[in-house]
N, C-alpha and C positions, 0 to 999 in steps of 0.2 A: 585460592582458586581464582581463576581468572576470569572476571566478569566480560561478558561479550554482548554486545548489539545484537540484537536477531535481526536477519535479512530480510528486504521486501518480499512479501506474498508476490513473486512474477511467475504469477498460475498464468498469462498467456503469453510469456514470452518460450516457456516450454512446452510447446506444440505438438499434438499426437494425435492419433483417430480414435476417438473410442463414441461410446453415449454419450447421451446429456446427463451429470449429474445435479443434485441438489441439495444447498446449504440452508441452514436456518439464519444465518447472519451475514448480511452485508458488511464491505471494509471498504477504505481509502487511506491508502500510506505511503511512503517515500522517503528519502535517502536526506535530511536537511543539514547541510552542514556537518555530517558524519555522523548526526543522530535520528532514529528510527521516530517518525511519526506516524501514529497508528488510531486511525477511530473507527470504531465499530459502530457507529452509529450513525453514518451519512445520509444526507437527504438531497433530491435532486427537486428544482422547482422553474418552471416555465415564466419567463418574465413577460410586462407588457409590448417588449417589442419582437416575441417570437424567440427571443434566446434562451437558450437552458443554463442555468446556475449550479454545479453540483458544490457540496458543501461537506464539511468535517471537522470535526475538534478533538484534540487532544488537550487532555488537561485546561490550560491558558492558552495554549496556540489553536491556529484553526485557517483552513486550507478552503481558498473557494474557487472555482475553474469553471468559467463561462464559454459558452460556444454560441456559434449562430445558429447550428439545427445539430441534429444527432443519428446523422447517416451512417448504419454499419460499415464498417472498410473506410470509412472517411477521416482523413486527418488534416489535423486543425491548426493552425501557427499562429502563438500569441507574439507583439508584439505590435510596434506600428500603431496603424489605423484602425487597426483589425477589431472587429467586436469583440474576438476572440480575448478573454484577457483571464490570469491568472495572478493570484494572490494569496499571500501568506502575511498572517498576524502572528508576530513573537509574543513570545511571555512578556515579554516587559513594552507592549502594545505598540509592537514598531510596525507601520505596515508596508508590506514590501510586495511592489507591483510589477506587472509586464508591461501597461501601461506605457508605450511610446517607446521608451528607451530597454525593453527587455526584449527575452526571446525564447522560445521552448518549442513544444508540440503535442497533441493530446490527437490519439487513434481510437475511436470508439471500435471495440470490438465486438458488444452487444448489446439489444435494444428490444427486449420481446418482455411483453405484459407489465409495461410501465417501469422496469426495471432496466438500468442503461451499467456497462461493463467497457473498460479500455483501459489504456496505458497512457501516462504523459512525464514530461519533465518539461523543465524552465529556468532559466535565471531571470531572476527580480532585483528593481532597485527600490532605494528608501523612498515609499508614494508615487512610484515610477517615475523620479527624475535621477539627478546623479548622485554619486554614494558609493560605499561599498556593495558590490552582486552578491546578493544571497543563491545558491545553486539546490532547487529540487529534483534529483533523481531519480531515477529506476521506479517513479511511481506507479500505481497500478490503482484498480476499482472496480468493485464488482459487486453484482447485486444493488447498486442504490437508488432507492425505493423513488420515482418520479410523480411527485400529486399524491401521496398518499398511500402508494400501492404498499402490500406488503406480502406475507407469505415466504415461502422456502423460496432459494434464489437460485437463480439455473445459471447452471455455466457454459458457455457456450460449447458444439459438439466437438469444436478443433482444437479444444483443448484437454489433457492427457487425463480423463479423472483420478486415477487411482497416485496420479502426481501430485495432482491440486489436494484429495482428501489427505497423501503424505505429508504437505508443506503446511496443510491446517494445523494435522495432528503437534509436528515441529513447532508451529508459531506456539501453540497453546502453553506443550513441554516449557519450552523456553521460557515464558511467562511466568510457569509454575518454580521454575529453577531460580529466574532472576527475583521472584516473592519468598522463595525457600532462605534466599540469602539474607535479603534484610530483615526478615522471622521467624526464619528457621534454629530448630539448633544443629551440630554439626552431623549426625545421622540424618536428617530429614535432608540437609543440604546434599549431603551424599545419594541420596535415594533419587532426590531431583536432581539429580546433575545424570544418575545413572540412567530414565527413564529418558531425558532429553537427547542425551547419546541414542539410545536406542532409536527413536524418531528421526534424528538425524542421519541414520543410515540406511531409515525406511525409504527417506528422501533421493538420497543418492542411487539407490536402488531403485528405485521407480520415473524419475528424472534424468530426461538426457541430458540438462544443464543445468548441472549442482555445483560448479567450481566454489559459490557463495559457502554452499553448505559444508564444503567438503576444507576448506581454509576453517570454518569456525569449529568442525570434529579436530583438526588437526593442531588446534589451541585449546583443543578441551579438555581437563586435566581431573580427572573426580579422584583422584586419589589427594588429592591436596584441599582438605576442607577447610581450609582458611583463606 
């Protein structure tokens, strides 16, 4: 069976009118080098000079995205002079910055009860001089708790809910399939692979852009438990 990267969480880059819904768990993940960086456990914090720091780890890596304020509708360019700056620390503690020589962009999408939501990407170099570019994509974030806030996290109204609750439902599946593998035995893998498909198509069906999801169904093979 062929193991797969699950795709970023981009609950706003598929766009639709419905309520506001609401999650018990904040994320911040993105696209690094072809592999998924995902933490569920972000934090946003207010620095002494007025700027907002949001924050994330995975594992040994850990993603941090500074802006100068955090105005809904407002997008931010790292690079340059800019306050704005973006960075990423590898497992093997390389740090790689926007600092001068990079560039990217971060859209805050929402900002209500201490909790801040958007989208960004960037290319970084090694401590932001020259080097090879490390490239973060299709990033997203939402719900992350600013100053301590907490509670269920709302998602903004313009975007599709019963979309955003499909792609959760997905991310988890996926999670459970890719832990089925390295502990599973070959029923249990099969069971996860079968319920992940399932989510997968919840996705598509409720999402006006799934190309992500619908390339990772069409490599997905649960008859083949090895």
């Amino acid at each position: 069976m062929k193991r797969l990267i699950l795709p970023v969480l981009a609950i706003f880059i598929m766009a639709g009118c419905s309520d506001d819904v609401n999650f018990n768990t904040p994320s911040i993940q993105g696209m690094v080098g072809g592999h998924l960086f995902h933490s569920m456990d972000p934090v946003g914090q207010t620095n002494g000079n007025g700027t907002l720091t949001i924050k994330g780890e995975d594992g040994s890596q850990s993603i941090a995205l500074t802006i100068s304020s955090a105005n809904i509708g407002q997008e931010y360019e790292f690079g340059g002079d800019s306050e704005n700056v973006a960075t990423f620390q590898t497992s093997d503690g390389v740090l790689y910055s926007t600092d001068t020589a990079g560039v990217g962009t971060l859209k805050v999408k929402g900002n209500e009860n201490n909790q801040i939501s958007g989208t960004f990407y960037f290319y970084a170099t090694p401590n932001g001089g020259e080097g090879d570019t490390l490239n973060i994509s299709q990033g997203a974030f939402f719900g992350v708790p600013v100053g301590g806030a907490g509670g269920d996290v709302g998602v903004p109204g313009d975007v599709d809910a019963d979309c955003v609750q499909a792609i959760l439902n997905a991310t988890q599946a996926g999670e459970e399939w890719q832990d089925a593998q390295e502990n599973g035995s070959a029923e249990e893998i099969q069971e996860a692979c079968e319920n992940y498909k399932a989510a997968i198509e919840n996705v598509i069906e409720n999402c006006d852009d799934a190309a992500d999801w619908e390339e990772i169904l069409d490599n997905l093979d649960c008859d083949d438990a090895n």
